[in-house]
C-alpha positions in Angstrom: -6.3 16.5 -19.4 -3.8 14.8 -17.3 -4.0 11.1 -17.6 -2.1 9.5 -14.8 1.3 7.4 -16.0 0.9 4.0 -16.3 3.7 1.8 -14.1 5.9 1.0 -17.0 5.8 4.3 -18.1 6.7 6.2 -14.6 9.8 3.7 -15.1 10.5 4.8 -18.9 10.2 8.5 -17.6 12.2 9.0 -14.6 16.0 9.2 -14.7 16.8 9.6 -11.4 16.7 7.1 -8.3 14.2 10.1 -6.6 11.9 10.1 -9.5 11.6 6.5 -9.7 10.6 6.0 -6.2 8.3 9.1 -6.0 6.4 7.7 -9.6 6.4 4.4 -8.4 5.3 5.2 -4.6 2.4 7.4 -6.1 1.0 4.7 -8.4 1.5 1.7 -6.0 -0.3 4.2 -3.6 -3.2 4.7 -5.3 -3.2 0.8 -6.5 -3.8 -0.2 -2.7 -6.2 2.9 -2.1 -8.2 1.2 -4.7 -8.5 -1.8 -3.7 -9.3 -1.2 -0.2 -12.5 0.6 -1.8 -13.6 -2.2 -3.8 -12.9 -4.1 -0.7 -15.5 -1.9 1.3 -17.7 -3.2 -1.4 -18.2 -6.7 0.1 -19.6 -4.4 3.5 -23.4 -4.2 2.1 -25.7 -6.3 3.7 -27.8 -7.0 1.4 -25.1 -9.1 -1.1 -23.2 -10.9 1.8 -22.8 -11.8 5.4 -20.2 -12.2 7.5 -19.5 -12.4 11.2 -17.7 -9.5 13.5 -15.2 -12.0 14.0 -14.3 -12.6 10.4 -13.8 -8.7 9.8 -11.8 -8.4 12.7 -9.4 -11.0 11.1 -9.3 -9.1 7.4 -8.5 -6.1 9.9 -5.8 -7.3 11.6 -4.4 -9.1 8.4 -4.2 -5.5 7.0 -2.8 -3.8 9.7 -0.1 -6.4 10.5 1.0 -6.0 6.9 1.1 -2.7 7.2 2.9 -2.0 10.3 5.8 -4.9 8.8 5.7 -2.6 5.4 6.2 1.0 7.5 9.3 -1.0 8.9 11.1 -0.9 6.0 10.8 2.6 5.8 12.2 3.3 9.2 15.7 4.3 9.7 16.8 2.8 12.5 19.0 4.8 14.8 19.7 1.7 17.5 21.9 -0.4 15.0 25.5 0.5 15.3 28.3 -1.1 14.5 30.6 -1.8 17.7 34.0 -4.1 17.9 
């Protein structure tokens, strides 16, 4: 059975800069995965209510946090050093 590494264990276990980021990636990952699930959880009807208007704004909120995350990830080919 393959249990899946805890945080502080994927740090413990990797010894490389490569395998830190690909353990740490995976489990942060799955961490947001899961909690955009439980998130869809507050969609049923019957438990709450909420206006088109108020999703739109969780949306956005998500996606705007997103886009400003995938940035860091970009390597930018436009900055270059000139005298």
């Amino acid at each position: 059975m393959n249990k899946k590494a805890t945080k502080s264990e994927c740090i413990k276990r990797s010894k490389t800069k490569q395998e830190r980021f690909k353990c740490l990636a995976e489990y942060r990952t799955n961490e947001i995965l899961r909690k955009i699930r439980i998130l869809g959880n507050c969609s049923n009807r019957s438990f709450y209510s909420y206006s088109e208007e108020e999703i739109e704004k969780i949306f956005n909120e998500i996606e705007e946090a997103l886009k400003k995350t995938e940035v860091k990830f970009t390597f930018s080919k436009k900055k270059k050093f000139k005298l």
